[in-house]
N, C-alpha and C positions, 0 to 999 in steps of 0.2 A: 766479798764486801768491798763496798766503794769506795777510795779514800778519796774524802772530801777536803778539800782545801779551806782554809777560813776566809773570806769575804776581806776586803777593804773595811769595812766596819768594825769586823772584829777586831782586825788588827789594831785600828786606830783606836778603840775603845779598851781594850786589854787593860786589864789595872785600874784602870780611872775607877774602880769601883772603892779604891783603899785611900780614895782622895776625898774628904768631907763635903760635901756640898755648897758649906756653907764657908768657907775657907775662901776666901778671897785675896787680890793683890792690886795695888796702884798702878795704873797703867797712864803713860802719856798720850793721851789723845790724838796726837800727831803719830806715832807708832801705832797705835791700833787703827789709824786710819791708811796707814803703810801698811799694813797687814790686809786690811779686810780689802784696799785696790789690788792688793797682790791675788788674792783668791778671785775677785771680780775680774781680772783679767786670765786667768788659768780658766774660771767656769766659762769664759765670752768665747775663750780660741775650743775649749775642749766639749762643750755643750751641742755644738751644730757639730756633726760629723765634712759636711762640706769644707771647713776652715782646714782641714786635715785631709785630703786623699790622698795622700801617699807619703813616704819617710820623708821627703825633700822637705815638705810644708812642715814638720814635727819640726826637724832638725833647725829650720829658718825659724821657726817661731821659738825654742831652746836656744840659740844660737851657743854662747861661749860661755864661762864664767865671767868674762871680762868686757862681752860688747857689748851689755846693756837688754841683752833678750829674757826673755823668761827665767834660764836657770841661772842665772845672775842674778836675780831679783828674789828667789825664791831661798838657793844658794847665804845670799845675808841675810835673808828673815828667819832660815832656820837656824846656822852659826852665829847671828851676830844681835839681833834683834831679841828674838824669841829667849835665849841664853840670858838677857840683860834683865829679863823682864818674869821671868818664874824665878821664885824662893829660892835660897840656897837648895835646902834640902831636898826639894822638886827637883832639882836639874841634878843634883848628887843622882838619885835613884834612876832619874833619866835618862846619864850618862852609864850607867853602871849596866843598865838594858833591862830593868828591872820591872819598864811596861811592855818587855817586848815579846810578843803571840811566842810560844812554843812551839807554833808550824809557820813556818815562811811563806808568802805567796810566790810564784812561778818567777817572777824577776829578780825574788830577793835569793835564790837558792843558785848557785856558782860561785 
């Protein structure tokens, strides 16, 4: 038997099933629009394989926590940004790993 991994999707979808739909939360405009450049730039560099042939190009376009590159920007949206901005009890369960897939993908297992 095969053992199949679960997809990016899965993973990121996990749980959200125990989250009403209709539950909503205030967001500031100005962070949600720091959010969605933030993905707009990850989809721009990660969409065309060209922007990427080889580790040098990943690692340059990541650069540091601290130089202003990709996982610095992504880095605060998920610790700093993202945290401020879901319910108490959303991020209780979030932190607790209570959305987290019961199989890891390849990167997440070490």
């Amino acid at each position: 038997m095969e053992n199949k991994h679960p997809s990016v999707r899965d993973v990121v979808e996990y749980g959200l099933d125990r989250i009403s739909p209709d539950r909503t939360v205030s967001v500031p405009v100005r962070e949600l629009v720091r959010l969605f450049k933030t993905f707009e730039e990850l989809n721009a560099f990660f969409h065309q394989p060209t922007h990427y042939p080889n580790m040098d190009a990943v690692h340059a376009f990541l650069g540091s926590r601290t130089d202003g590159g990709a996982y610095q920007v992504i880095s605060e949206a998920l610790y700093e940004t993202l945290p401020r901005l879901l319910p108490d009890d959303v991020l209780r369960e979030v932190e607790s790993g209570s959305f987290e897939h019961p199989e890891h993908l390849a990167y997440r297992q070490a």
